[in-house]
N, C-alpha and C positions, 0 to 999 in steps of 0.2 A: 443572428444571435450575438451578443455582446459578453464580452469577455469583461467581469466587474475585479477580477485581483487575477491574484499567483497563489498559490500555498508554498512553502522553503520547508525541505526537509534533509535529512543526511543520507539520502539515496538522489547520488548524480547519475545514475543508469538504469534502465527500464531490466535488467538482469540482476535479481535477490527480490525485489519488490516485495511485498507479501502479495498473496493472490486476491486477498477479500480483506478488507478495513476490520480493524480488532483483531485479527492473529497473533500480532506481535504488540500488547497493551502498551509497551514502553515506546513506542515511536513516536516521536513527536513533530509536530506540526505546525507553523506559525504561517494565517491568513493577513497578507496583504493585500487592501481592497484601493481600485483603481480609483480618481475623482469623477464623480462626482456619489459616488458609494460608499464614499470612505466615511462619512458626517455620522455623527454618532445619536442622531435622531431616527437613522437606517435600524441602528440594533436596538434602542428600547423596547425592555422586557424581554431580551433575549438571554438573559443572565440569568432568567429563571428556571431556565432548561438544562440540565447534567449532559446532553446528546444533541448533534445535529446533526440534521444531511448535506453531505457538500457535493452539489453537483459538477461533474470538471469533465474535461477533456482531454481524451487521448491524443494527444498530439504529438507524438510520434509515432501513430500507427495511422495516420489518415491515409486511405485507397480511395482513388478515383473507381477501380471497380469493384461489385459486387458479387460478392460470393456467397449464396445461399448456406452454404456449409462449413464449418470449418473442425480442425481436429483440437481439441482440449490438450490441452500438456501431460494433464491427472492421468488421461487414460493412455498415458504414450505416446500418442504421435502417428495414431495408427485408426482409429473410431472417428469416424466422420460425427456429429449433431448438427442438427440445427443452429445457424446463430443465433438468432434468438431461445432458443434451448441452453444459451452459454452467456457467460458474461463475457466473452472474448472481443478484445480491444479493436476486432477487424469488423466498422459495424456499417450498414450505410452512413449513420449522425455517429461520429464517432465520442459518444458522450457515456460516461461512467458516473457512477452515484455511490456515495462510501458515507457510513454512520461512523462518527466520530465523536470522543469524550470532549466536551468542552474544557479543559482545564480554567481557563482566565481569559476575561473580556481587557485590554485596554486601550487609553485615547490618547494617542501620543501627537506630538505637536508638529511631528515629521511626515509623518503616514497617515494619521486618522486613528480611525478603530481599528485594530487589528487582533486575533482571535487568534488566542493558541491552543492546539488542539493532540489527542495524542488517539493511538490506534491508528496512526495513517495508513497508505496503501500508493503513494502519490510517487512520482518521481520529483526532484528538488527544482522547481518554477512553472509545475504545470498549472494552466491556467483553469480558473475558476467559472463556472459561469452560473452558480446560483446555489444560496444557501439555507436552509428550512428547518425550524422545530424536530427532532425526533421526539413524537407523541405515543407515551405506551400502548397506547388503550385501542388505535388505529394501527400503528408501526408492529406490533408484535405480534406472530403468530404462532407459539412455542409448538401448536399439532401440525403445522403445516409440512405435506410433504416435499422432498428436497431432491427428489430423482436420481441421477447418478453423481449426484454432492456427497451423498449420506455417508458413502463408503471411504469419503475422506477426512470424516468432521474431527475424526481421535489422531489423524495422520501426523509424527514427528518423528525426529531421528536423535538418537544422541549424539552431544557435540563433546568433542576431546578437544579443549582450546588450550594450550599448554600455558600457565599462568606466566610464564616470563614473554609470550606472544601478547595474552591478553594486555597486559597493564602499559604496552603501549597505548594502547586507545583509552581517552578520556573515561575517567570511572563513572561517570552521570552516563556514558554511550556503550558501558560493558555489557548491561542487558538489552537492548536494542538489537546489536550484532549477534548475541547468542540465540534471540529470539527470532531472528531472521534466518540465520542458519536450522535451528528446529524444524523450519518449516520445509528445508529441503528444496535450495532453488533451481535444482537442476529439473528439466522437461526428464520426465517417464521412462523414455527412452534410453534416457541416455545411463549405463549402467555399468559403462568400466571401471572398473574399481583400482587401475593405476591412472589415472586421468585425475591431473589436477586444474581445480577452477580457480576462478576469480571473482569476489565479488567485494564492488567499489563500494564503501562508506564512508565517509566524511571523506578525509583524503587518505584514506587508506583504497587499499588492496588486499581482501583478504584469502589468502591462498589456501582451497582445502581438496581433499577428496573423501569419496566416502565408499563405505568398503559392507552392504547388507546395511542393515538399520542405524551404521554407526558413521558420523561425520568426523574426518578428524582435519583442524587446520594445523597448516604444513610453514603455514609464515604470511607474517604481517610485512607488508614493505610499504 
């Protein structure tokens, strides 16, 4: 299987991620495609598309063995599923699939074509390995049931981000990091509410805990 780019985003660690592509709307993403992929006869007519799927690779979670089961984070740390009943990164191909907004197509004189994208779900140089039309009328199944997803589709927490914390981080990446914290990066389990985390974005560290439904960060360094 050949790896055709990287995608760059402002998560240098597989820890805050979002769990599923679109969570967090304002994440953004920019596709650098390897040569001979890069030529810009590869994407015509791909501009006409609002959505794509970007196929990629876990690759920081590749296991030589396999393990039929594994435990979901959602549900704690404690409920075995199926893997293939999970999107979970521990997979025989360790390959993930994420729908993404196309923001802008362009053909730069360094790179090629390269594709900036937002709603990612990526850690910052994972590799690429194939990218495809998001088609409504096929891709969409709004009755479709979602199994033990459902009961976390409304899932968020409020965030207490103290504004002289915030305005260190670049005002274009304020809602990014808010939107990631929303989502609650901590595994199920984990529920001490004097335990402070960390979660790296751009070159920050953002220090928080969270105490019932509410996150509060404690410092940017």
């Amino acid at each position: 299987m050949k790896i055709i780019g990287n995608i760059y985003t402002d998560m240098p660690e597989k820890f805050g991620v979002p769990r599923q592509a679109g969570n967090v709307p304002e994440l953004e993403g920019k596709i650098i495609f390897n040569p001979p992929y890069n030529v810009a006869e590869a994407f015509a007519g791909l501009e006409e598309f609002s959505h794509i799927w970007v196929l990629w690779q876990f690759s920081e979670s590749i296991r030589k063995d396999f393990s039929p089961t594994v435990r979901p984070p959602r549900l704690g740390g404690e409920k075995r599923k199926g893997v293939f009943a999970t999107r979970s990164p521990f997979r025989p191909n360790a390959i993930a699939m994420s729908c993404v907004k196309l923001k802008r197509i362009e053909h730069t004189k360094s790179h090629g074509t390269v594709l900036y994208v937002t709603g990612v779900d990526m850690m910052n140089g994972t590799p690429v390995l194939d990218i495809k039309p998001y088609i409504t009328y096929t891709d969409s199944h709004p009755d479709a049931k979602q199994g033990f997803a459902q009961d976390f589709v409304d899932y968020s927490l409020d965030v207490d981000f103290p504004d002289e914390l915030l305005q260190r981080i670049p005002t274009d990446k304020q809602n990014g990091i808010i939107g990631i914290l929303k989502q609650d990066p901590r595994p199920s389990y984990q529920t001490d509410s004097n335990r402070i985390y960390g979660v790296k974005y751009l070159n920050f560290d953002i220090k928080f805990k969270v105490d019932d439904q509410k996150l509060y960060v404690v410092d940017v360094i």
